[in-house]
C-alpha positions as CSV (number, residue, x, y, z in Angstrom):
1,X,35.4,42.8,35.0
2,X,33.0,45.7,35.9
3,X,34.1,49.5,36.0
4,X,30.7,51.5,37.1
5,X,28.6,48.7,36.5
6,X,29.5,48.0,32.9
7,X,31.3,44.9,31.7
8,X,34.0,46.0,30.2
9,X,35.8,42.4,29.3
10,X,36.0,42.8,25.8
11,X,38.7,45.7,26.2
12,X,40.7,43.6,28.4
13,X,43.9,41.2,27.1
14,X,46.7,40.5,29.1
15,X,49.1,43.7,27.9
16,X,46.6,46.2,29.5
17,X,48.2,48.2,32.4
18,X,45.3,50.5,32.3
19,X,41.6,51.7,31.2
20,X,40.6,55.5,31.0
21,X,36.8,56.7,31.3
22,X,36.2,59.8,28.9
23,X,33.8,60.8,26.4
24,X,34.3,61.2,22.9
25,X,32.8,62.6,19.8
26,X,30.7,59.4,17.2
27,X,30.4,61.4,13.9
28,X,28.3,58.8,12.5
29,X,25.8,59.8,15.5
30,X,26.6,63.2,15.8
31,X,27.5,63.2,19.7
32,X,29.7,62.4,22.6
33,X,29.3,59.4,24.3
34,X,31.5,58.0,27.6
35,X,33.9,55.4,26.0
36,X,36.2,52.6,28.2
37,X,39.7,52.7,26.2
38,X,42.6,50.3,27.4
39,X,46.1,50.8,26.9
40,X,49.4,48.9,27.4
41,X,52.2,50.7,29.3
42,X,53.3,52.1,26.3
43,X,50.4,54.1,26.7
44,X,49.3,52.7,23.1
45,X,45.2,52.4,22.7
46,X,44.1,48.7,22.3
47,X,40.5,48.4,22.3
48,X,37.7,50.9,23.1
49,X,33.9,50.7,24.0
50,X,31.4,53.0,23.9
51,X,28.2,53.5,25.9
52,X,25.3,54.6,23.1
53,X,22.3,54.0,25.7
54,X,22.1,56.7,27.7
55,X,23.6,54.9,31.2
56,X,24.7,57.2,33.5
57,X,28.9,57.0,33.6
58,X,31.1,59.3,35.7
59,X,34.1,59.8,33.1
60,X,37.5,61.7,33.5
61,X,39.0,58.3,35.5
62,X,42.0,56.0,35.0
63,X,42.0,52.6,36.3
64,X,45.3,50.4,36.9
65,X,44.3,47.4,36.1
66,X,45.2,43.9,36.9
67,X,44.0,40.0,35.3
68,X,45.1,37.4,33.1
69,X,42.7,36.6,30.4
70,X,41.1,38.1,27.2
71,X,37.8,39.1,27.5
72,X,36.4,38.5,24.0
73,X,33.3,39.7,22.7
74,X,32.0,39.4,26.5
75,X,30.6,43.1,26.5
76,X,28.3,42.5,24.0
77,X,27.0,39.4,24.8
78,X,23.6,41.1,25.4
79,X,23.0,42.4,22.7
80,X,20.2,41.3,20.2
81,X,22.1,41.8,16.9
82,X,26.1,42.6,16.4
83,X,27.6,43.8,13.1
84,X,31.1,43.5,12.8
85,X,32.9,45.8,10.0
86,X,36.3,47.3,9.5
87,X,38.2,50.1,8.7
88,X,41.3,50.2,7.0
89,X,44.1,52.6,7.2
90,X,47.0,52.6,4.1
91,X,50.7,52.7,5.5
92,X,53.0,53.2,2.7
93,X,52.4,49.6,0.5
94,X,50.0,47.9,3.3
95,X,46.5,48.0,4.8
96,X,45.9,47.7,8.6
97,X,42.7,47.2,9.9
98,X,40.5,48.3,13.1
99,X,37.9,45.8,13.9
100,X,34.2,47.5,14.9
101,X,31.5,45.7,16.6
102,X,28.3,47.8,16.5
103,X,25.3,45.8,19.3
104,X,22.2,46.8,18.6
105,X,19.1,46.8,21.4
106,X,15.5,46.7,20.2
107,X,17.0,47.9,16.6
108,X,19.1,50.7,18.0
109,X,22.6,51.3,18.1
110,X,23.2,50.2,22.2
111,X,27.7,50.0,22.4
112,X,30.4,49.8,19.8
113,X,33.6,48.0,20.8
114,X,36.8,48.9,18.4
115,X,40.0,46.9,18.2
116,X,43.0,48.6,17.3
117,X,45.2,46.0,18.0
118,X,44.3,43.3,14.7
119,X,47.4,41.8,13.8
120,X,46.8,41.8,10.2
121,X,48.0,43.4,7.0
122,X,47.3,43.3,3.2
123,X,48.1,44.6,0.3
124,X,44.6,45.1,-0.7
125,X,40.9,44.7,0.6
126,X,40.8,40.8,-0.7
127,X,44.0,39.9,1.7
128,X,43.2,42.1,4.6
129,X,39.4,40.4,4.8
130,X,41.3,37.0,4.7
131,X,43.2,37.9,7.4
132,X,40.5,39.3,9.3
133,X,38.1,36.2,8.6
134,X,41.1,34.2,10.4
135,X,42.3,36.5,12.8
136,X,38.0,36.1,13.6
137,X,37.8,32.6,13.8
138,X,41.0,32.2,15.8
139,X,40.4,35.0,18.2
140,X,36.8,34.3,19.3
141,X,35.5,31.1,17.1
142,X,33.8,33.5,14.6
143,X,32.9,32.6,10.8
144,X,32.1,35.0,8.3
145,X,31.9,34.8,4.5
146,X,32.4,39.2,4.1
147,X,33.1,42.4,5.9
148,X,30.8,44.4,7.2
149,X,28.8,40.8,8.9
150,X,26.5,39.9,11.5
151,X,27.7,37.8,13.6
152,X,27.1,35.8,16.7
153,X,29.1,36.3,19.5
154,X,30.0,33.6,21.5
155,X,30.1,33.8,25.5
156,X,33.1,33.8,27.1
157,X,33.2,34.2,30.9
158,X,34.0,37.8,32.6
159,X,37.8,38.6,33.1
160,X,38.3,38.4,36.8
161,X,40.3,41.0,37.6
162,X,41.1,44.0,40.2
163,X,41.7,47.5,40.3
164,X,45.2,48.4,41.6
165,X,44.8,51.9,41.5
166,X,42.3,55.1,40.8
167,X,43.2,58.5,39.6
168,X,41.7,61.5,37.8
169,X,42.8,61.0,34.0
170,X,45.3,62.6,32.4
171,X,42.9,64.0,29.2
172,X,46.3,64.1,27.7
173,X,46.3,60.6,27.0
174,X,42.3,60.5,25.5
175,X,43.7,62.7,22.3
């Protein structure tokens, strides 16, 4: 599925009701960048990609959404190198995990796509990684030895889906 041009499969599973266009801040490159970020109805973030290359994006939308399917890695399928890495986040006695994909384009950073919905916990960085490695290799066929990895990602066809509705978003809900 395209939004403004972009292919924004890879934030799309079958609990999104919706995908909000905004801009936020990348500390690690010192700037705002326009970011897709699905959520479910709960209005709980899934997934998120950001633009690094400059395209131009007209942000401050939400699209209702509707499809079946989960869109993968699709988004970054053009990409010439993808490093995958995590970050985990301590509740109480367990680790939980985001999931980042950073593409790369003629060596420079070109979209990152973060999953914050990993169904995995550990109690330390050996259990979450396992976890992770399987979650990896069940979710889109991908083998890694270690976190942070490159990887390969394998094409999965565009979700085919529609938008239902357009409004100006709520920058509530972007926080």
């Amino acid at each position: 599925m395209k939004l403004q041009g972009i292919d924004i499969s890879s934030i799309l599973k079958p609990e999104v009701k919706y995908v909000i266009l905004t801009k936020k801040f990348v500390s690690s490159l010192a700037d705002d960048y326009p970011v897709f970020i699905s959520y479910n109805e709960d209005g709980i973030k899934l997934r998120e990609l950001f633009l690094l290359n400059g395209k131009k994006i007209y942000t401050g939308y939400k699209y209702t959404v509707s499809f079946k399917d989960d869109g993968g890695l699709t988004s970054l399928i053009d990409e010439d190198e993808v490093v995958v890495s995590l970050r985990a986040k301590k509740l109480e006695k367990f680790l939980t995990t985001e999931l980042r994909f950073l593409g790369f384009k003629k060596g420079k950073p070109d979209k990152i796509l973060i999953l914050h919905d990993v169904p995995v916990i550990g109690t330390n960085r050996k259990e979450l990684v396992e976890g992770i490695k399987e979650f990896l290799r069940l979710w889109n066929g991908i083998d890694v030895e270690d976190l942070p990895a490159k990887i390969e990602p394998e094409y999965k066809k565009a979700v085919k889906g529609k938008v239902i509705d357009i409004d100006y978003a709520d920058l509530a809900f972007t926080i």
